[in-house]
C-alpha positions in Angstrom: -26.2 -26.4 -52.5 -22.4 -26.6 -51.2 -21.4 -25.6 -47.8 -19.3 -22.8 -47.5 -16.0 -23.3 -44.6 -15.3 -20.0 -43.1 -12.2 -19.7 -41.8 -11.2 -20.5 -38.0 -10.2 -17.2 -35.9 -6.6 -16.7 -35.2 -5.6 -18.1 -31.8 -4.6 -15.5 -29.1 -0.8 -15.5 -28.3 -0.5 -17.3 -25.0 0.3 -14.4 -22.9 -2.8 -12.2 -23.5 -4.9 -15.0 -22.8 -4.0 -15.4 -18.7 -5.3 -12.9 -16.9 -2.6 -11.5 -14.1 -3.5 -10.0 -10.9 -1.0 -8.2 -8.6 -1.2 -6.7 -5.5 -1.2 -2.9 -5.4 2.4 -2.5 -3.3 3.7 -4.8 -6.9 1.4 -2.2 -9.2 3.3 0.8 -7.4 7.1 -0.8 -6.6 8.2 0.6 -10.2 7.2 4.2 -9.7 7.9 4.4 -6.2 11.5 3.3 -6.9 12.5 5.8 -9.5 11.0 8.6 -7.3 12.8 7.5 -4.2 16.5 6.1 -4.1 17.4 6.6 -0.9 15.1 7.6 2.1 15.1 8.5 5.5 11.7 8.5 6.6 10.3 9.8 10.4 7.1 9.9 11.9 5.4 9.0 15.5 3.5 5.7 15.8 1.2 6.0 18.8 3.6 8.7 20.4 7.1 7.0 19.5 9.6 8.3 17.0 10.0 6.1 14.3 13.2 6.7 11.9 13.9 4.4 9.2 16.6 4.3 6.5 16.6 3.1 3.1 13.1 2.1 3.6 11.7 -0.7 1.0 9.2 1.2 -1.6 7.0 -1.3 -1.6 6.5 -2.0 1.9 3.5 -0.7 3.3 2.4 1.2 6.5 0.6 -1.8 7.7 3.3 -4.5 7.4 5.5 -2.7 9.4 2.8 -1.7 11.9 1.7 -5.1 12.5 5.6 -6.9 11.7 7.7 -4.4 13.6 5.6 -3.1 16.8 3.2 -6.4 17.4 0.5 -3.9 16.9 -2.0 -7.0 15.6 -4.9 -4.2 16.2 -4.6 -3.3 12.6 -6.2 -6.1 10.7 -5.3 -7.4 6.8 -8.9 -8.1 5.5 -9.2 -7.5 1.6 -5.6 -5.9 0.7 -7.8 -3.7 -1.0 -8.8 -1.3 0.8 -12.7 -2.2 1.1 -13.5 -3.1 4.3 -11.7 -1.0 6.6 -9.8 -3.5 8.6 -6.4 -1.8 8.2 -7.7 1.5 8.8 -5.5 3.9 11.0 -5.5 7.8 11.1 -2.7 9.8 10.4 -1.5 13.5 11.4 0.0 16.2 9.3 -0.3 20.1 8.9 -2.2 21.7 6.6 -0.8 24.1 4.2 -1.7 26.5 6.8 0.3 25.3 9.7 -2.8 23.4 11.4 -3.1 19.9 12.2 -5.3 17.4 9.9 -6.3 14.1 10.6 -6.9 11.8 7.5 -8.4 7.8 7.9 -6.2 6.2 5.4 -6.3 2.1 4.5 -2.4 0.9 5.6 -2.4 -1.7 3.3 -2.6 0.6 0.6 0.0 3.2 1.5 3.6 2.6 1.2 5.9 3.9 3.5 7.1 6.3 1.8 4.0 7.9 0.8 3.4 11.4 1.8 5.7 10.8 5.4 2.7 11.7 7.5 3.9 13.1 11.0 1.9 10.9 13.3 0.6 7.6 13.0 -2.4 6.3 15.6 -2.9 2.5 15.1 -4.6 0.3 17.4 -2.8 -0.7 20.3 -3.5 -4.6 20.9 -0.3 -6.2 21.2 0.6 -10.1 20.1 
């Protein structure tokens, strides 16, 4: 009885056989920068205005917590979100003119996001 060759499978093109991981800030800089071209963006961080212009739509609440105010209290654990470490609360009003206070991760939230009127971030300095 004769063996019978069955054909090899067709190789994958290279590309769809690496797997590529990016961070979220690189998952979001394409839609955050056709939504904002320009910005001005103002809030409070720990009672002090804050006014930035032309603010970079990827950067996130957390790197300029920790890169422009010394505030190392906020932590970068995962980058994921998961474990809390980045953790601040912000401030905004409600539909109805009342103020609501959200935990939010700062490693996930650009800048830009949602301009939140007050930011409390722990206060331990370099």
């Amino acid at each position: 009885m004769a063996t019978k060759m069955l054909p090899l499978p067709t190789p994958l093109p290279p590309s769809s056989t690496t797997a590529t991981f990016s961070s979220p800030a690189a998952t979001l800089d394409p839609l955050v920068r056709s939504i904002f071209k320009t910005s001005t963006v103002t809030f409070y961080l720990n009672s002090a205005k804050q006014t930035l212009t032309n603010v970079d739509p990827s950067a996130t609440l957390l790197e300029f917590i920790r890169s422009h105010h010394g505030l190392k209290g906020t932590k970068l654990g995962c980058g994921e979100g998961g474990c809390g470490a980045c953790t601040v609360v912000i401030q905004q009003l409600d539909a109805r003119g009342k103020v609501e206070c959200r935990a939010i991760n700062a490693c996930l939230a650009p800048i830009v996001s949602g301009t939140p009127s007050a930011v409390l971030a722990p206060g331990e300095r370099d």
